[in-house]
C-alpha positions in Angstrom: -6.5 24.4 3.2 -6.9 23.5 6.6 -4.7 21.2 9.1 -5.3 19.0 12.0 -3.1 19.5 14.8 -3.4 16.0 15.7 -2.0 14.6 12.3 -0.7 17.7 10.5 -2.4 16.4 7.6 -3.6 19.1 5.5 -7.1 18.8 3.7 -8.7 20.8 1.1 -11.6 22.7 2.4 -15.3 20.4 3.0 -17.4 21.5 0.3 -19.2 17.4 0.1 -17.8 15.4 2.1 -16.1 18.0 4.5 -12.7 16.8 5.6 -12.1 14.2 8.1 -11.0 16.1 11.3 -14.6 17.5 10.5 -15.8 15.2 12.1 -14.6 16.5 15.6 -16.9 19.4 15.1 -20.0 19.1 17.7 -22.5 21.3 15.5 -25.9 20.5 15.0 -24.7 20.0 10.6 -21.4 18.2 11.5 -23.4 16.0 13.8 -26.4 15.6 10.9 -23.1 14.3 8.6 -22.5 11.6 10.5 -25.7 10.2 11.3 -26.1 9.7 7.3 -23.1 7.1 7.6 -19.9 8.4 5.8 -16.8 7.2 6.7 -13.9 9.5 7.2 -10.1 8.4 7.8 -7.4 10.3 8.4 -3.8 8.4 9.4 0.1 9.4 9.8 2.9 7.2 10.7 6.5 6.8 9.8 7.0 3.3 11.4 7.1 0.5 10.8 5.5 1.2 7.7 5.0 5.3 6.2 1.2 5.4 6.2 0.2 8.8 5.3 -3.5 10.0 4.1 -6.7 11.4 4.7 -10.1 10.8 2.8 -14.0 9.8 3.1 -16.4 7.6 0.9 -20.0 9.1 1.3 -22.7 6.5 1.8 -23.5 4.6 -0.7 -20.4 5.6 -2.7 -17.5 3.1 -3.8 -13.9 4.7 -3.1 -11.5 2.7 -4.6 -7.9 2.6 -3.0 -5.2 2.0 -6.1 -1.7 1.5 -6.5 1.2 -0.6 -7.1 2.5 -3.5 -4.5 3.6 -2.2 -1.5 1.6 1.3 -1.9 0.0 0.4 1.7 -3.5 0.1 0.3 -4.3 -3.2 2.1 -2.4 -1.6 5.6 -5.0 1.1 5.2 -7.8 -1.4 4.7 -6.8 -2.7 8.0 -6.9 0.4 9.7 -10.3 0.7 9.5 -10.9 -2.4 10.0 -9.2 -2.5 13.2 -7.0 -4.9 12.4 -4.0 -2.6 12.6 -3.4 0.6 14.8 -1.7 3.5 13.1 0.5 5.5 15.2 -2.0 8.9 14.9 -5.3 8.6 13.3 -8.5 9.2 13.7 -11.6 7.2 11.4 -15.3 8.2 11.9 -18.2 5.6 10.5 -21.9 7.0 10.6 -20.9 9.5 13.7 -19.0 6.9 15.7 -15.2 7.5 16.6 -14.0 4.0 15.9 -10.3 5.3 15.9 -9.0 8.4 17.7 -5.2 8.2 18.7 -5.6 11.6 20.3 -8.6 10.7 23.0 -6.8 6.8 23.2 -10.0 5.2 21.8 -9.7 2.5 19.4 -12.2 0.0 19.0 -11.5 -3.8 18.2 -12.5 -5.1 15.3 -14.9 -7.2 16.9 -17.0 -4.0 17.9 -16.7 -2.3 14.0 -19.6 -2.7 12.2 -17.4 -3.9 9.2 -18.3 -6.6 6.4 -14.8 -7.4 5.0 -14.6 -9.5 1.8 -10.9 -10.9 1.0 -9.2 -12.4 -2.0 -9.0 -16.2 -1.1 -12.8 -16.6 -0.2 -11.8 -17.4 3.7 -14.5 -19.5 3.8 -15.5 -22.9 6.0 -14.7 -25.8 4.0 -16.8 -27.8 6.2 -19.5 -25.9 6.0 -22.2 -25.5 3.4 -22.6 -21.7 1.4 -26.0 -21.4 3.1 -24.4 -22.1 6.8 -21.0 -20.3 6.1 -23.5 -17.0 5.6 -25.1 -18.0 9.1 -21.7 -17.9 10.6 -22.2 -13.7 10.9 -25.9 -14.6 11.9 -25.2 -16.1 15.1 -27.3 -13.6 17.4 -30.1 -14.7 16.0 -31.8 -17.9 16.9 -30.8 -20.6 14.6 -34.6 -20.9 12.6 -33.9 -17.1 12.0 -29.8 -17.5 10.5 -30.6 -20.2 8.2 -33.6 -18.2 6.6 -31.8 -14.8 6.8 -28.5 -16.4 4.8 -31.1 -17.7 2.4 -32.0 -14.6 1.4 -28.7 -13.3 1.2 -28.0 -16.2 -1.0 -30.6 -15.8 -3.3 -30.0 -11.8 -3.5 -26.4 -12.5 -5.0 -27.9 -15.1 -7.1 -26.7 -18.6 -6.0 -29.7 -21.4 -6.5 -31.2 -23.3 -3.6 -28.8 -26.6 -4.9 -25.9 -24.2 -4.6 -26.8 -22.8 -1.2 -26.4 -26.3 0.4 -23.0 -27.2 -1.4 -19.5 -27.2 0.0 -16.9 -24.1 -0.8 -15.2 -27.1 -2.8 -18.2 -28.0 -4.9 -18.6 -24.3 -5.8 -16.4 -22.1 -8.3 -14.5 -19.4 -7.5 -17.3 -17.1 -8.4 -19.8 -18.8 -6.6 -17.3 -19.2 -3.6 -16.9 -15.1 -3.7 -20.7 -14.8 -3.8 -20.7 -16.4 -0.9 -18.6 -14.1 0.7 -19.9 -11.2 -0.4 -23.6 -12.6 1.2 -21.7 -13.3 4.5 -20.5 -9.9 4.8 -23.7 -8.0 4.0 -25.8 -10.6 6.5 -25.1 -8.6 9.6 -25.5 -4.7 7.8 -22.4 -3.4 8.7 -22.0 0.2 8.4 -18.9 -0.5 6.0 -18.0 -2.5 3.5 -14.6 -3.3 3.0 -13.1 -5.5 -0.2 -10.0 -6.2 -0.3 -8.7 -7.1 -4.2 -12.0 -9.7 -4.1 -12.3 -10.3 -7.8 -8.6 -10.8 -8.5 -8.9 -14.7 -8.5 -11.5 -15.2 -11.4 -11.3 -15.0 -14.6 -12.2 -12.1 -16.6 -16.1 -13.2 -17.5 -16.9 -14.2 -14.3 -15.1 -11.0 -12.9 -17.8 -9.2 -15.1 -20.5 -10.8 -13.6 -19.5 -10.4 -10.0 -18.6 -5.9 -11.4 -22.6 -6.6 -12.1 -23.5 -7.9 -9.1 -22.1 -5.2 -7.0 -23.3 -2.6 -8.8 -27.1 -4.3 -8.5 -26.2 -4.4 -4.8 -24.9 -1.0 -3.9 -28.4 0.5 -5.2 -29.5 -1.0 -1.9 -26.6 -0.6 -0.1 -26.7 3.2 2.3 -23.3 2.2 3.0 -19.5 3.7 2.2 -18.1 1.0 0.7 -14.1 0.7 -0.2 -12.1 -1.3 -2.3 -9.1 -2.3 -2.6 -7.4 -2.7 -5.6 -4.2 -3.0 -8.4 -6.9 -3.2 -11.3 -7.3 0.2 -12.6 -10.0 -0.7 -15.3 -11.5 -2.2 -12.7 -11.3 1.0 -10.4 -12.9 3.1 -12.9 -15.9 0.6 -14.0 -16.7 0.3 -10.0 -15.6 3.4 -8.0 -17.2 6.8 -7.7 -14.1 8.4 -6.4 -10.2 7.2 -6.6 -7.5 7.2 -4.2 -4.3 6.7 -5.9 -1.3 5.8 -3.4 2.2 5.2 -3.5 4.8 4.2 -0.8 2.0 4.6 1.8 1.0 8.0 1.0 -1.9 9.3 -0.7 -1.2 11.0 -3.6 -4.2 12.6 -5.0 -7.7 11.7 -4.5 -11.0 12.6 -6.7 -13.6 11.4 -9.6 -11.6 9.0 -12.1 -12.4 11.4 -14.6 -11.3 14.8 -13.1 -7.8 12.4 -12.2 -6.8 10.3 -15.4 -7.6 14.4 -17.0 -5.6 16.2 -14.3 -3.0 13.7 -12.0 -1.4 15.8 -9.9 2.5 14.9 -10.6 3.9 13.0 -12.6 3.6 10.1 -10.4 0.2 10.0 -10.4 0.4 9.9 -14.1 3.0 6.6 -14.0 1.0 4.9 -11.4 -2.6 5.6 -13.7 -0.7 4.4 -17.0 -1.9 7.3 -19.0 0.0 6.6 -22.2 -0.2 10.1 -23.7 3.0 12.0 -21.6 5.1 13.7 -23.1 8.4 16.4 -22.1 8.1 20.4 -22.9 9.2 23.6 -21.8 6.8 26.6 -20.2 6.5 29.6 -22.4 4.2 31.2 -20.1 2.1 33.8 -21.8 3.6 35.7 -24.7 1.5 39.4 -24.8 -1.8 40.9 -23.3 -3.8 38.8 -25.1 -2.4 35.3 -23.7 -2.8 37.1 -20.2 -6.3 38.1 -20.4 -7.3 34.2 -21.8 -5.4 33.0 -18.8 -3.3 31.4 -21.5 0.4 30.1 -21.9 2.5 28.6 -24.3 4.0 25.2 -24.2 7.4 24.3 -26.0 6.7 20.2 -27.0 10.3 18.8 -26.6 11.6 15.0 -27.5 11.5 12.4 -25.3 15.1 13.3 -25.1 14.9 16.7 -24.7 15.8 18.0 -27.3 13.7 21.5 -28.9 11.2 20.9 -31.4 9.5 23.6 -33.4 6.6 23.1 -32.1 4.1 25.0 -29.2 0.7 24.5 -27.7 -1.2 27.2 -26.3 -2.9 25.7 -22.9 -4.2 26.7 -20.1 -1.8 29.0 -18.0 -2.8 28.6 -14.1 0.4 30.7 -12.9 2.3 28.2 -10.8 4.9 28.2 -13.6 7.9 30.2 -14.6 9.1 30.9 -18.1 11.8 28.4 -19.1 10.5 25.9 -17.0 10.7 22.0 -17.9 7.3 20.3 -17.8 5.5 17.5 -18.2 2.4 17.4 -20.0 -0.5 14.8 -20.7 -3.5 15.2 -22.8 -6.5 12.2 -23.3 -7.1 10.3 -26.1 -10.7 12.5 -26.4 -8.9 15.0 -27.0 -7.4 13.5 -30.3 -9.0 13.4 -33.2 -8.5 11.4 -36.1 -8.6 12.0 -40.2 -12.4 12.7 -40.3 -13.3 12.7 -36.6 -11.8 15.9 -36.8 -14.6 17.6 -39.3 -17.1 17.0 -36.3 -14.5 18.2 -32.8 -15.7 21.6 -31.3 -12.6 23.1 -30.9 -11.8 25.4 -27.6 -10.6 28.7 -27.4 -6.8 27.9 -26.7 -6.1 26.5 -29.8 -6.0 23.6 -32.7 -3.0 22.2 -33.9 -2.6 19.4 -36.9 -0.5 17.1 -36.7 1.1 14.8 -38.9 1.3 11.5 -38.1 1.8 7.8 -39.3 0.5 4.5 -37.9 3.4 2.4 -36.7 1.5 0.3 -34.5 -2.3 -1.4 -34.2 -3.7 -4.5 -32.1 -7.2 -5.3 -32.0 -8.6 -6.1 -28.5 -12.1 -7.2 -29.4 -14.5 -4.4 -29.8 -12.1 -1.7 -29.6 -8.5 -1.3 -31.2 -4.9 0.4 -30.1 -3.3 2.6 -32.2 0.1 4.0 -32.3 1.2 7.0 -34.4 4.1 8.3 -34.9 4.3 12.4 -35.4 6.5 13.8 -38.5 9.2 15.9 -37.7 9.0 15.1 -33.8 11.8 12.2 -33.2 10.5 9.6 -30.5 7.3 11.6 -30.2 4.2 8.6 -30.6 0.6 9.1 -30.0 -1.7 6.3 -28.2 -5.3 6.5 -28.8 -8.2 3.4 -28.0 -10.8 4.0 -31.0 -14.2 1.7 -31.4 -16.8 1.6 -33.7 -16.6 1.5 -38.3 -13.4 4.1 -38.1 -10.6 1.6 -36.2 -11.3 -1.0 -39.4 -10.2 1.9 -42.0 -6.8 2.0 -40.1 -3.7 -0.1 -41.2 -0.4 0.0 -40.8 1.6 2.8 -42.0 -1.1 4.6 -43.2 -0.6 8.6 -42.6 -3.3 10.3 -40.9 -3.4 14.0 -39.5 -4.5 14.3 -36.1 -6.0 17.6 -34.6 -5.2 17.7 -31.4 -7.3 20.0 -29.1 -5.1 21.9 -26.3 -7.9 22.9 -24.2 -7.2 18.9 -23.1 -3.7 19.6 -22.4 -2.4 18.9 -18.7 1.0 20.8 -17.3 3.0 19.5 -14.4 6.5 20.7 -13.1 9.4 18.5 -13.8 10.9 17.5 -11.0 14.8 17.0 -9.9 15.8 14.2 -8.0 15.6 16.5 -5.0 12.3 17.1 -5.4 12.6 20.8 -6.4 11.2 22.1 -10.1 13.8 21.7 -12.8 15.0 24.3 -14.1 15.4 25.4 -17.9 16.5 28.6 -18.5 19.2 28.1 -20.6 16.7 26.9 -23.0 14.4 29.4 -22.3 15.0 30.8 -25.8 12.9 28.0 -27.0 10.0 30.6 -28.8 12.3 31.5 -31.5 12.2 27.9 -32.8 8.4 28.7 -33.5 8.4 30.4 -36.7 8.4 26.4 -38.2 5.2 25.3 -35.8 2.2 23.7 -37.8 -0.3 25.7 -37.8 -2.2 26.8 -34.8 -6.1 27.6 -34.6 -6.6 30.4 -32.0 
């Protein structure tokens, strides 16, 4: 890890991208990684608002800023576009130091090359789609702007009827089309969205997810969006940024996140339904050390000891006796005859009874609950598609294997902060003579 000494932010070391107080570095390769165009950001301030964080969105990436109301995604949106100035903070777009606290530069947002896209449209009701684009066209002579937002109208597919219409003679889609063509008609060297598809319904939403992606092929641009939606998130980003109370929590691909969030926060804030309480084991004899394994004591969600243990993945930041919480995927759970076909790991395979207490049917997929025998409270959540989902009703029993190589270990926390502690329950291995049994 390294730190700035402007911030005191501490980053992990740049493997791609490097870390944002890279880009102070005057070498010949730190210079050649800016002139490609990323945008890096680091900021830290306590007031008036905690905004705390450091990341970068490669060109022609999406990084997608999530979190609850009030996380300070939109604050950090206006950061870099210059709309706000943090107390310490340095951003870097294509080699240019729009922000730097430190040196007391900070660009105004008329100078940043930014094409900003908000919720509401913010367009000129006076004005028609085609001369609302040529509104961010107006260096150019006037012959030039009205053929220029032409083009950028029939790119994100509005008609020539349509490019000569009012905002109020155009839907909301249309209307954010037109937004989205104003703020690519100057190039900016960053995109910025800000929640842009949260006012249309859901099937014009998918059209407008379409349209961006078409777009961004084009697009040698970072782009970053701002948004509550995480299925959204996932369909559109390269690369999350989950925050919370103006702080970023973790940062990384959706899938290396929903698999491993950092804390237990990060799981709340991602909704991953499969969470569960448990007490570390740690590893139990030579073997368990030299497979960098560890066993796992599945509790209630009340806490109380169940007979059951999971060997996982021991990465040693635990101590015996430890409480924990865990998540595992729903890929990771098989069901009735999905399990003939699973490749297991080399951790381990456990059964597990279970009974389906719950099922809704969203379309082309289905929810399922299940309720585990012999584990009070305990209830797996799994999404299946496909011939299997109409074999399933409710109360059926079905034995799920459930594949610990997917399972996910975090410290439990007190309300200081500090790691609970468990070793008066510690004991819990001698409950394990009752487990279900365990491929190794």
């Amino acid at each position: 890890m390294s730190t700035s000494v402007a911030t005191g932010i501490q980053r992990e070391p740049a493997a791609a991208p490097a870390a944002p107080g890279a880009a102070r570095t005057t070498t010949a390769a730190g210079a050649a990684r800016d002139r490609e165009g990323a945008l890096w950001v680091e900021v830290e301030q306590a007031q008036p608002m905690p905004l705390h964080g450091a990341f970068a969105c490669p060109p022609g990436e999406v990084v997608a800023l999530v979190g609850p109301s009030g996380a300070g995604k939109t604050s950090m949106l206006r950061c870099m576009a210059g709309l706000m100035r943090p107390a310490r903070g340095r951003i870097v777009v294509a080699g240019q130091v729009w922000l730097d606290t430190e040196a007391g530069v900070c660009w105004p947002p008329q100078r940043r090359h930014v094409g900003l896209v908000f919720q509401n449209y913010a367009l000129m009701p006076h004005l028609s789609a085609r001369d609302n684009v040529a509104l961010a066209l107006l260096h150019l002579p006037r012959h030039e702007r009205q053929r220029r937002a032409a083009q950028w109208l029939d790119r994100v597919r509005l008609s020539p009827d349509q490019q000569t219409r009012r905002p109020a003679a155009l839907s909301g889609g249309q209307q954010q089309r037109v937004a989205l063509a104003r703020a690519l008609a100057r190039e900016p060297a960053l995109l910025l969205l800000d929640e842009p598809f949260s006012a249309v319904d859901q099937m014009t939403r998918q059209g407008l997810y379409d349209l961006l992606a078409e777009l961004r092929q084009s697009l040698h641009i970072p782009i970053v969006l701002v948004t509550h939606d995480l299925h959204e998130a996932r369909q559109l980003a390269d690369r999350l940024v989950v925050m919370d109370a103006g702080v970023v929590l973790q940062q990384g691909r959706p899938d290396q996140i929903y698999r491993s969030p950092r804390n237990a926060r990060v799981a709340d804030l991602l909704g991953i339904q499969n969470r569960f309480a448990g007490r570390w084991l740690g590893p139990l004899d030579d073997a368990d050390r030299a497979a960098g394994a560890g066993w796992l004591a599945w509790l209630t969600p009340d806490g109380q000891p169940t007979a059951l243990r999971l060997r996982v993945r021991d990465k040693g930041k635990l101590s015996p006796g430890q409480a924990v919480t865990w998540v595992i995927q729903g890929d990771a759970l098989h069901l009735g005859e999905e399990a003939a076909g699973a490749v297991g790991s080399g951790l381990c395979a456990v059964t597990l009874p279970t009974q389906v207490v719950g099922l809704r049917h969203l379309g082309e997929t289905s929810f399922v609950e299940l309720a585990v025998a012999g584990l009070d409270g305990v209830k797996l959540r799994v999404v299946r598609s496909g011939p299997q989902r109409q074999r399933l009703t409710p109360g059926q029993s079905v034995p799920v294997r459930l594949d610990c190589a997917w399972v996910h270990v975090m410290p439990m926390k007190t309300a200081h902060g500090a790691p609970a502690d468990a070793a008066a329950t510690a004991r819990a291995p001698a409950a394990a003579a009752a487990s279900p049994p365990i491929d190794r």
